[in-house]
MINUMI-163043 format. One record per residue (C-alpha): x, y, z; residue in three letters. Coordinates in steps of 0.5 Angstrom, whole numbers, plus 500, padded with zeros to 3 digits. Last residue first. Layout:
XYZALA ...
REM end
This chain:
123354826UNK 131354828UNK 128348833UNK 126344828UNK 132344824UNK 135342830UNK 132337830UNK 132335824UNK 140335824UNK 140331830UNK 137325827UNK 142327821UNK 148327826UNK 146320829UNK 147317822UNK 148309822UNK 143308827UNK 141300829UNK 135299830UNK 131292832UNK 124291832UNK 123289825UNK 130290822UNK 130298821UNK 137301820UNK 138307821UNK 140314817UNK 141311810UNK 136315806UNK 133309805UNK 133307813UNK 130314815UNK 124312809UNK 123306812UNK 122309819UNK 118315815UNK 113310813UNK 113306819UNK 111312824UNK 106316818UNK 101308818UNK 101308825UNK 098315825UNK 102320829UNK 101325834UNK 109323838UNK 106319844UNK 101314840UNK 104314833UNK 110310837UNK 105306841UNK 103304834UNK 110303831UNK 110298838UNK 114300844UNK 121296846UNK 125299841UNK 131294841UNK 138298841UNK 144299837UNK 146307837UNK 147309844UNK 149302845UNK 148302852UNK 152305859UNK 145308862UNK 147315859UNK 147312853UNK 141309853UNK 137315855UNK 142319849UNK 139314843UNK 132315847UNK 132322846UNK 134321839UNK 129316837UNK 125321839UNK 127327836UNK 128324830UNK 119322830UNK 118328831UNK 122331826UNK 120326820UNK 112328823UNK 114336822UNK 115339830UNK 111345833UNK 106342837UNK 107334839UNK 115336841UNK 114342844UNK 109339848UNK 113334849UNK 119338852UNK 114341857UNK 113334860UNK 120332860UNK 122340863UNK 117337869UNK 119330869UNK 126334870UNK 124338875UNK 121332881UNK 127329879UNK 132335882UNK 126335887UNK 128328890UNK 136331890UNK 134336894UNK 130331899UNK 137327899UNK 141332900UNK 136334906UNK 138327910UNK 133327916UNK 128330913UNK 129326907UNK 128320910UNK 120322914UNK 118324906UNK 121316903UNK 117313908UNK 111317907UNK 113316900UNK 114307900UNK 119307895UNK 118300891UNK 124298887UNK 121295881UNK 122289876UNK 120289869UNK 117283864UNK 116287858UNK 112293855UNK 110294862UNK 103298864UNK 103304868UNK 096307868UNK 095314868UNK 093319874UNK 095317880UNK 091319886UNK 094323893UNK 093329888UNK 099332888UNK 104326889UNK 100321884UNK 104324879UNK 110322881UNK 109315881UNK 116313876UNK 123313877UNK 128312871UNK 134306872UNK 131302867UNK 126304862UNK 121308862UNK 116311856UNK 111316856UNK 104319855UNK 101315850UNK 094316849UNK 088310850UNK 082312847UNK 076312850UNK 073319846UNK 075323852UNK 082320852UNK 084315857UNK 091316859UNK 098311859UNK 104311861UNK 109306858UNK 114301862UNK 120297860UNK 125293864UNK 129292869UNK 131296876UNK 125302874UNK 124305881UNK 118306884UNK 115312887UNK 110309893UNK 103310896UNK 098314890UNK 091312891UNK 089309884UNK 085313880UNK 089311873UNK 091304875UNK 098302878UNK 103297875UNK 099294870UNK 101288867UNK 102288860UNK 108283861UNK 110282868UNK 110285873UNK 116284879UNK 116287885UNK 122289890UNK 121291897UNK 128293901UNK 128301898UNK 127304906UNK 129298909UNK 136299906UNK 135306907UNK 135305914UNK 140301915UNK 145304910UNK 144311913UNK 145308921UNK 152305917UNK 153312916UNK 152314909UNK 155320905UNK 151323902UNK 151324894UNK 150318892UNK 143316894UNK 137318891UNK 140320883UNK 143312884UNK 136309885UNK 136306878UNK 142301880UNK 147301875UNK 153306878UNK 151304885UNK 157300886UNK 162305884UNK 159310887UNK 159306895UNK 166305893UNK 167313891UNK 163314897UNK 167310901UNK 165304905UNK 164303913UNK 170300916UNK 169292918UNK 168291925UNK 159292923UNK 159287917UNK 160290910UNK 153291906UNK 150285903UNK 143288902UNK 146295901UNK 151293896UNK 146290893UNK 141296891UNK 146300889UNK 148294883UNK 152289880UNK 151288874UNK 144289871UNK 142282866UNK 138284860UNK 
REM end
């Protein structure tokens, strides 16, 4: 999967210093890929601003396939943005088993729960080969208190995972499996979208275990109802690959959930 010219680039081959400093639309433009956008887009940058946000941002990292990217118990350091690739958060249970918390794709920031206990508190691990964006928090906290737009949009963030936790515990509370698992497919239909992919052509990056594992459900339950979802004509299974024939009829169940 190959990003188009992004934020992050923009940056690092910003104009010389007799050129005029770039617009913010320019700046916009340019940043419509990267998975930094949320923190910069809407300040206007001085050539000061771009320095500092460059070295702010300038690290990357590269973890491959089921490497970790932080260990549950970690100190926290760093937010880290999803420039490419797939992730998965993961927890112990009290039985030693390994419970899905979540997944993150590209232009998603991850490493927020660490900022209240100074420890992580998941393992990250990545279902592909992915490259981060590392955001050093003492760094990222200085920054912001010279750009408070920049901080407010921080806590925008901060709330969503907040309204994404509270969505899950819904989702695993109150939902039939068939709902559970149209919501998740969903979900993931509208996070793509709003990235600029297919919102109904994609390839599931998680196995049906992991699946099962986040949404409360046996491995057995997740491929059963995926082949039942194709019978009825509502997607098209092919191994890892789903292609949605009916996205209404996956929202039909959610919403069907929610009148319960």
């Amino acid at each position: 999967m190959t990003l188009r010219y992004t934020g992050m680039n923009f940056l690092v081959n910003r104009p010389a210093m007799n050129h005029p400093i770039p617009k913010l639309q320019e700046l916009r433009a340019a940043c419509s890929n990267c998975s930094l956008r949320e923190l910069c887009l809407p300040i206007g940058l001085s050539i000061e601003d771009l320095n500092a946000l460059d070295n702010l941002v300038s690290v990357r990292k590269r973890v491959k396939r089921g490497g970790f990217l932080f260990r549950d118990g970690d100190d926290f350091q760093a937010l880290y943005a999803i420039r490419t690739g797939f992730m998965k958060s993961t927890v112990i249970t009290e039985d030693g088993r390994d419970q899905v918390t979540g997944f993150h794709m590209l232009g998603e920031i991850v490493g927020l729960d660490g900022i209240g206990s100074s420890k992580h508190s998941c393992d990250m691990v990545a279902l592909e080969d992915s490259d981060v964006c590392v955001i050093h928090y003492e760094n990222l906290e200085d920054f912001t208190q010279r750009l408070p737009q920049l901080q407010l949009n921080l806590h925008k963030i901060m709330s969503r995972e907040i309204v994404r936790e509270h969505g899950v515990m819904l989702l695993l509370g109150s939902r039939d499996a068939d709902e559970r698992l149209a919501a998740f497919l969903v979900n993931l239909s509208q996070r793509l979208k709003l990235r600029g992919y297919s919102p109904t052509e994609f390839v599931l990056r998680m196995t049906r275990a992991e699946i099962g594992s986040y949404l409360g459900l046996t491995f057995e339950t997740v491929s059963r109802l995926l082949s039942r979802f194709q019978a009825d004509g509502v997607i098209e299974v092919n191994q890892k690959n789903i292609r949605i024939q009916n996205l209404e009829a996956l929202k039909d169940l959610t919403r069907r959930a929610s009148c319960n």
